[in-house]
VOGU-3710 file (C-alpha; in Angstrom, 3 decimals, decimal comma):
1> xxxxxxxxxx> 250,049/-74,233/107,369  250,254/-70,976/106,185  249,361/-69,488/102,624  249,560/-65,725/101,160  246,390/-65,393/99,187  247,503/-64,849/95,687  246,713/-60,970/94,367  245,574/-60,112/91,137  247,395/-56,716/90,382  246,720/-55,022/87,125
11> xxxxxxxxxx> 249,816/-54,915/85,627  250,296/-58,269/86,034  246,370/-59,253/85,138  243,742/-57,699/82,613  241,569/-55,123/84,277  238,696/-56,389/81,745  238,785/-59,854/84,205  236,076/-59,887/86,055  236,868/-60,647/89,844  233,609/-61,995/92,118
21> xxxxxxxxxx> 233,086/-59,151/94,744  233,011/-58,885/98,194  229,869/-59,565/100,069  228,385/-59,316/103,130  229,657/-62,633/104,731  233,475/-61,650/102,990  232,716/-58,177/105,512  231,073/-60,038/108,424  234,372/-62,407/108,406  237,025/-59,619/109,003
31> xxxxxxxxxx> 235,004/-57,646/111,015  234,714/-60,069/113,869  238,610/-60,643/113,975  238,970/-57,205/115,582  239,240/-58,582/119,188  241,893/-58,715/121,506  244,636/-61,637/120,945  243,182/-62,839/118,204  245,671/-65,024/115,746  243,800/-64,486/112,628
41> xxxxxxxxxx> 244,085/-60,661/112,799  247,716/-59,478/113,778  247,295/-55,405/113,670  251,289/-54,552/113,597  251,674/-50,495/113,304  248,956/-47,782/114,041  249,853/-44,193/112,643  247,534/-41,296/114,118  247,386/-38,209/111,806  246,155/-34,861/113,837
51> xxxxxxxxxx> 244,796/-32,341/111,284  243,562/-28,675/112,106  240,558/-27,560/110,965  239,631/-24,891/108,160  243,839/-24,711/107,158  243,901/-28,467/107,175  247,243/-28,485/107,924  248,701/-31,579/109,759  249,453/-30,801/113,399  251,024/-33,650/114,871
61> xxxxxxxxxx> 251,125/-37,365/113,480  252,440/-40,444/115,367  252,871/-43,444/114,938  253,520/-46,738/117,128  253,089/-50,647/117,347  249,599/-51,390/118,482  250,061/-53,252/121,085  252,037/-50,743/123,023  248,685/-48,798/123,020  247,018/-48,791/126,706
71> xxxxxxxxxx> 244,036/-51,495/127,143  241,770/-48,869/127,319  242,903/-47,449/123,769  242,940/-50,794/121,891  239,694/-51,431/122,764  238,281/-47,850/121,370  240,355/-48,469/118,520  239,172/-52,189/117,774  235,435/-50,702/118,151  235,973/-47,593/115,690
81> xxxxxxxxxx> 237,255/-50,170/113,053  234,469/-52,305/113,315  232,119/-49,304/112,632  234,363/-48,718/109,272  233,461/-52,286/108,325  230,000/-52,061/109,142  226,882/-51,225/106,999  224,930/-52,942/104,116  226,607/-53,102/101,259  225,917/-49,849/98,139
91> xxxxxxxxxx> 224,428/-48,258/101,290  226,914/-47,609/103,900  229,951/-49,757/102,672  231,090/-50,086/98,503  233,536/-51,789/96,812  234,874/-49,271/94,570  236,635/-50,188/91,652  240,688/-47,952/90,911  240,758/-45,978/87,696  242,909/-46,696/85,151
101> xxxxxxxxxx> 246,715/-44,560/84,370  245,568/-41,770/87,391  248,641/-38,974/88,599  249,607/-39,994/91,921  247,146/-43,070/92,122  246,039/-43,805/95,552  245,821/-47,281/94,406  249,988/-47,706/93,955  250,723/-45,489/96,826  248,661/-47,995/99,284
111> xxxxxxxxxx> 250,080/-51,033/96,951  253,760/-49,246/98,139  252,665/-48,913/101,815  251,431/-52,216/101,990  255,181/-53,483/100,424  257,068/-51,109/102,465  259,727/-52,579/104,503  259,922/-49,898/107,103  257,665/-47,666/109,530  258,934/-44,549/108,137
121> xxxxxxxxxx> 258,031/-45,599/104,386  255,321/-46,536/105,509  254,575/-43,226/107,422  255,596/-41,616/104,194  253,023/-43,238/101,922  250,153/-42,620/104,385  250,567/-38,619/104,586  250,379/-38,719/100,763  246,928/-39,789/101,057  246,309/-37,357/104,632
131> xxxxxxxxxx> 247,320/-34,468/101,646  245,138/-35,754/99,106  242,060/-35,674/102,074  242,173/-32,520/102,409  243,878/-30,756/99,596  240,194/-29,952/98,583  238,154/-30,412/101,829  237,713/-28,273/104,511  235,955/-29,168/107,928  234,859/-26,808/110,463
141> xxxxxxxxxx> 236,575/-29,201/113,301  239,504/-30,830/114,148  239,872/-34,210/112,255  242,161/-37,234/113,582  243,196/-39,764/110,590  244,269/-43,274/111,613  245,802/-45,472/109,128  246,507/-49,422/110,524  248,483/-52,047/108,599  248,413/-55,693/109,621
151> xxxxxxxxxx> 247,978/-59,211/108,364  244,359/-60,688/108,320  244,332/-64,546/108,313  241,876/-66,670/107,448  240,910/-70,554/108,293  240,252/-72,525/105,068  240,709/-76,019/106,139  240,724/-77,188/109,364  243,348/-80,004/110,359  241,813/-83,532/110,894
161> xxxxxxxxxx> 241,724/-84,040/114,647  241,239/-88,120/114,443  244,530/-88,295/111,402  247,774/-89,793/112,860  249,919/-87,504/110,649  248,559/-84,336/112,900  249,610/-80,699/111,371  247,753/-77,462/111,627  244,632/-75,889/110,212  245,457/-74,324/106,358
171> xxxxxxxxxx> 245,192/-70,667/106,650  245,536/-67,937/103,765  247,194/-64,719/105,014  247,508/-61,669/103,133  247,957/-57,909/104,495  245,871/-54,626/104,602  245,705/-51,454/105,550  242,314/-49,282/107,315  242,239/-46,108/107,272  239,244/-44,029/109,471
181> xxxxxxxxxx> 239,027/-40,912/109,352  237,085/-39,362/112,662  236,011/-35,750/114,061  236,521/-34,239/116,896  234,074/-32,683/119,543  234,707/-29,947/122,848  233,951/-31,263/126,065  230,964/-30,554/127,406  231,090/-28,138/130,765  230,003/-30,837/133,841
191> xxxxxxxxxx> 230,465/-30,729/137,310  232,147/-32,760/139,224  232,482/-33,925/142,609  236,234/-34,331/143,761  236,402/-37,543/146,114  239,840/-36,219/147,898  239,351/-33,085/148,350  235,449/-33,781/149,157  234,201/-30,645/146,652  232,129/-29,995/143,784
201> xxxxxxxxxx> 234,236/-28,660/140,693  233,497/-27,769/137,545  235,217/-29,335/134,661  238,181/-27,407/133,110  239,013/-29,818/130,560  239,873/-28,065/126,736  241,639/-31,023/125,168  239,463/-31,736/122,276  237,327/-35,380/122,310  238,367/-37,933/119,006
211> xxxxxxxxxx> 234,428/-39,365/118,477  235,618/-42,712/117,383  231,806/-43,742/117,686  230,878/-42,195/114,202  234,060/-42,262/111,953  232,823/-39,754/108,965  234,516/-42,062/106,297  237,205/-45,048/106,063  238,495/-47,742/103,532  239,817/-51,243/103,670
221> xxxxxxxxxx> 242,653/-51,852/101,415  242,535/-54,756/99,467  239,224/-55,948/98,812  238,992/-59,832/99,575  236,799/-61,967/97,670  236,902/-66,068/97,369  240,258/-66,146/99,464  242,062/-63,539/97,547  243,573/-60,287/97,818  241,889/-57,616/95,143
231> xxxxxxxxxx> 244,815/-54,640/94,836  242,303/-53,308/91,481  239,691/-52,693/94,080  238,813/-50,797/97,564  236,084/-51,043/100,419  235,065/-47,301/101,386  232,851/-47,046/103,713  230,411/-43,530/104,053  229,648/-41,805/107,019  225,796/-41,931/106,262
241> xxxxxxxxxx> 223,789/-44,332/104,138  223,391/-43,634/100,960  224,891/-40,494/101,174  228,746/-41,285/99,931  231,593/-38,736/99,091  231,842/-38,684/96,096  234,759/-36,375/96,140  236,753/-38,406/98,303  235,779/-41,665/96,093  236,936/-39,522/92,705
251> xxxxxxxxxx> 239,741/-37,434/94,094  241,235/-39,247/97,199  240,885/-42,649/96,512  240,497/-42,319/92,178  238,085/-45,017/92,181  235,077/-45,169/89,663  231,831/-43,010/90,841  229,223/-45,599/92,119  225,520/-45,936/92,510  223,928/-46,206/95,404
261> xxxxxxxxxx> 221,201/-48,819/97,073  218,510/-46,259/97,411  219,358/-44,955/93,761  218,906/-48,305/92,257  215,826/-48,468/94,041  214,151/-45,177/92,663  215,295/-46,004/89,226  213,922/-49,372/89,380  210,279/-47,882/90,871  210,268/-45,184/87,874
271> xxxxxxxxxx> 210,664/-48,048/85,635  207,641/-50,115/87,227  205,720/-47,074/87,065  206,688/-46,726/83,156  205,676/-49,833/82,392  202,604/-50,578/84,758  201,272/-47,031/85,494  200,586/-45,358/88,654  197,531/-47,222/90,153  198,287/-51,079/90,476
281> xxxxxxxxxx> 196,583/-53,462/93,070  198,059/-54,194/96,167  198,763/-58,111/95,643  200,791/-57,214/92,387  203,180/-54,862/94,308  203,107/-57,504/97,002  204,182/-60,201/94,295  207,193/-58,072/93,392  208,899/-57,856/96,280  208,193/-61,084/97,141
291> xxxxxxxxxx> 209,549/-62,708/93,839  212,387/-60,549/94,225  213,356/-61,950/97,818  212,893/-65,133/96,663  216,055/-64,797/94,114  217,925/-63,188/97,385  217,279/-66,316/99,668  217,682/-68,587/97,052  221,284/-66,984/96,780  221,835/-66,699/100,278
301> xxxxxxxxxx> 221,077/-70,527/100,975  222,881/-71,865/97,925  225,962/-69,811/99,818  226,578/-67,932/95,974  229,235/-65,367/96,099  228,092/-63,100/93,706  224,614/-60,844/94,180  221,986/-61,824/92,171  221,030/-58,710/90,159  218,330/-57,804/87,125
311> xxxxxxxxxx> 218,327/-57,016/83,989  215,232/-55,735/81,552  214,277/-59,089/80,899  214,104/-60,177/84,761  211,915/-57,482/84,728  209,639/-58,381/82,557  209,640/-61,816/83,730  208,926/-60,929/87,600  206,045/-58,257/86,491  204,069/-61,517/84,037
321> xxxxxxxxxx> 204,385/-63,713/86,818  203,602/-61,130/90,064  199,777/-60,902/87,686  200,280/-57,979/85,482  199,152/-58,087/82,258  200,033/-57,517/78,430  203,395/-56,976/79,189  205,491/-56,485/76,111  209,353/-57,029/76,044  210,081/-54,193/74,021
331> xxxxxxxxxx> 207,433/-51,873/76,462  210,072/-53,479/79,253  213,016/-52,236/77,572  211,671/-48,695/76,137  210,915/-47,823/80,156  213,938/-49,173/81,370  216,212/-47,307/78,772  214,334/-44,079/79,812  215,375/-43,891/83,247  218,810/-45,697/82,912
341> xxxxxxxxxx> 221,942/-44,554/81,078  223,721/-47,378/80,823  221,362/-50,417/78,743  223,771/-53,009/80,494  222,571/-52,088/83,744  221,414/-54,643/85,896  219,537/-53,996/89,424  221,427/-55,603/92,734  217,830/-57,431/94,078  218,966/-57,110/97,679
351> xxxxxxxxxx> 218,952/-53,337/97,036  215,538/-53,358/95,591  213,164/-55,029/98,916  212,365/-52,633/101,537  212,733/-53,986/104,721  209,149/-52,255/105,443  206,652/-50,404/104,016  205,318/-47,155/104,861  201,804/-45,856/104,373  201,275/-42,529/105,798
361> xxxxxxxxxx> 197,731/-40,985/106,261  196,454/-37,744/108,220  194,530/-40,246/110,376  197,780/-43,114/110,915  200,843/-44,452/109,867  201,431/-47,591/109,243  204,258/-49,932/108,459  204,309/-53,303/107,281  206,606/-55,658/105,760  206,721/-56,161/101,903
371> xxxxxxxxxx> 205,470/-59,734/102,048  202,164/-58,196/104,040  201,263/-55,674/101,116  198,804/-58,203/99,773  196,788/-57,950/103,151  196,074/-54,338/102,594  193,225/-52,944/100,601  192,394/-49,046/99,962  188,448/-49,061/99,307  185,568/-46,777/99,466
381> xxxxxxxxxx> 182,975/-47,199/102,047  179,844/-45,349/101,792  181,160/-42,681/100,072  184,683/-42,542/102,252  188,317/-43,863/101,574  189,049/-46,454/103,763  192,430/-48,419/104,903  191,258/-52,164/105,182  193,969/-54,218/107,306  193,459/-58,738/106,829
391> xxxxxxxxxx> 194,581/-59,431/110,230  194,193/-62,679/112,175  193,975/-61,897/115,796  192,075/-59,857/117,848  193,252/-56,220/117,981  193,922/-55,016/121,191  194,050/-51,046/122,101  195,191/-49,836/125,347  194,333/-53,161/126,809  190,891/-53,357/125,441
401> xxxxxxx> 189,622/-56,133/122,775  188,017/-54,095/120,160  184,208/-55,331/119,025  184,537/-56,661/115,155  182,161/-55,399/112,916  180,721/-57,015/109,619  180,600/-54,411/106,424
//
């Protein structure tokens, strides 16, 4: 059985409802349904756009079912839209919410192409947003757009093999549209050897390369969430991490300006150092990150849709517990008003944990996982600084056992 997931549109809801976002497991889902006859992902139209470089006028657009594409084609195609949908989330993908009353709003001229009941409406709705790309962008190569629209389905119940009334798994449906938008690169001079005529050539091939590898920036249009279709909200996805457009967030797609992983993270270290100074033992840093994690496994194993963020008074709670001191609520609050705008800003604690920790020296580097931090002390030794590493194995260099010595 077949259901439309119900969408919350804002004429028809409150924009001050508050929706749960997408996650990681939400992008992991549709991601993997990119695969060849697959009947949970139905991709029905593809529309290439061709733009020229520096004018940024369109040079050729086309548009056909996908399945009429070659093998060959469907495959790259099927890869490059995987690479929109891929990334962690406020680093390389972001759910971006539409502003409100907007000229031209990207939001209802998607909305339209998603309703429209034919290719060349469709087609129609699509080059609006092509002009709005690059009304105010220029690139110094040739760009190919590619805009798909299908249905994405998705199991929610599956059928009960052993019941004597039978039926078929319940499935919610709803449609989308992808856009990527990818450069393009000259081919390389090679040579080449020439079975038939048994001769080495040299390659004379000028038509320009489409790097679907590396799109430089793409959406997903609607956002799902908790089996439903968000129209009031957009995944974009950046070419680089932590490094989005915020041009093409504000002027293409009129969506809210957004922070990013990495600038949570500095703004929540400048708050630390506010509050804590900075010198601070290595177990107490070590105890942050690790009572951090704790509240993003915790969520992860009690399967919680939303992101468990932090507020000042998280804060001050993880700092008491990870051994610091005297620390005073309002001291918490003064620091974290300093650095942040907005006082209702809370911290996403999955953007917060490095995944390792550098310490770089003129002597070595080394890296180590947060959780290890406590297992390093910086000391003086007769008069020099010294790096000491808690290890417990032998340490091996260059297939020697090194001799341990006692301090």
């Amino acid at each position: 059985m077949v259901k439309s997931i119900p969408i919350f549109l804002s004429e028809q809801y409150n924009h001050e409802r508050e929706l749960i976002h997408m996650n990681k497991k939400d992008i992991a889902e549709i991601r993997k349904q990119f695969k060849f006859d697959n009947d949970l992902m139905k991709i029905r139209e593809i529309f290439n756009v061709y733009v020229q470089k520096e004018t940024g006028e369109i040079y050729h657009h086309v548009s056909q079912p996908f399945q009429m594409l070659e093998l060959e084609a469907q495959e790259l195609f099927l890869a490059n839209f995987k690479k929109v949908l891929t990334g962690y989330l406020d680093a390389k993908l972001f759910e971006l919410k539409f502003i409100r009353d907007v000229e031209d709003s990207t939001q209802h001229i998607l909305f339209d192409g998603l309703r429209a009941d034919s290719t060349e409406d469709w087609k129609e709705n699509m080059l609006q947003i092509v002009g709005k790309m690059f009304a105010h962008t220029v690139y110094e190569f040739d760009t190919m757009v590619t805009f798909i629209r299908g249905e994405y389905r998705k199991v929610t119940r599956k059928r009960d093999l052993e019941s004597e009334e039978g039926g078929n798994d319940e499935v919610y449906s709803n449609e989308f549209i992808l856009c990527s938008l990818n450069k393009t690169d000259q081919p390389k001079k090679a040579l080449l050897f020439d079975y038939i005529e048994k001769e080495f050539k040299s390659n004379n091939v000028f038509d320009p390369i489409i790097n679907l590898a590396s799109p430089l920036s793409g959406f997903l249009f609607p956002a799902f969430n908790d089996n439903s279709a968000d129209v009031n909200h957009i995944l974009y996805c950046a070419g680089k991490a932590n490094q989005p457009d915020g041009t093409f967030i504000e002027v293409v797609l009129n969506c809210e300006e957004i922070i990013t992983a990495q600038e949570d993270k500095d703004s929540f270290e400048q708050i630390l150092k506010k509050v804590i100074g900075d010198q601070v033992d290595s177990k107490v840093i070590s105890n942050v990150y690790e009572e951090i994690d704790k509240m993003v496994q915790e969520n992860e194993e009690s399967e919680e849709s939303e992101a468990p963020t932090l507020d000042y008074r998280d804060i001050e709670r993880i700092l008491t517990v990870s051994g610091v001191e005297n620390v005073e609520t309002a001291q918490v609050e003064h620091a974290f008003k300093a650095v942040v705008d907005d006082e209702k800003h809370e911290f996403k604690a999955s953007s917060l944990v490095p995944k390792s920790i550098k310490i770089n020296t003129k002597v070595a580097d080394v890296s180590i996982s947060p959780k290890e931090l406590k297992n390093v002390k910086y000391i003086m030794y007769q008069g020099k600084r010294c790096l000491l590493l808690e290890i417990d194995e032998d340490v091996v260099v260059e297939g020697f056992r090194l001799e341990s010595e006692t301090l």
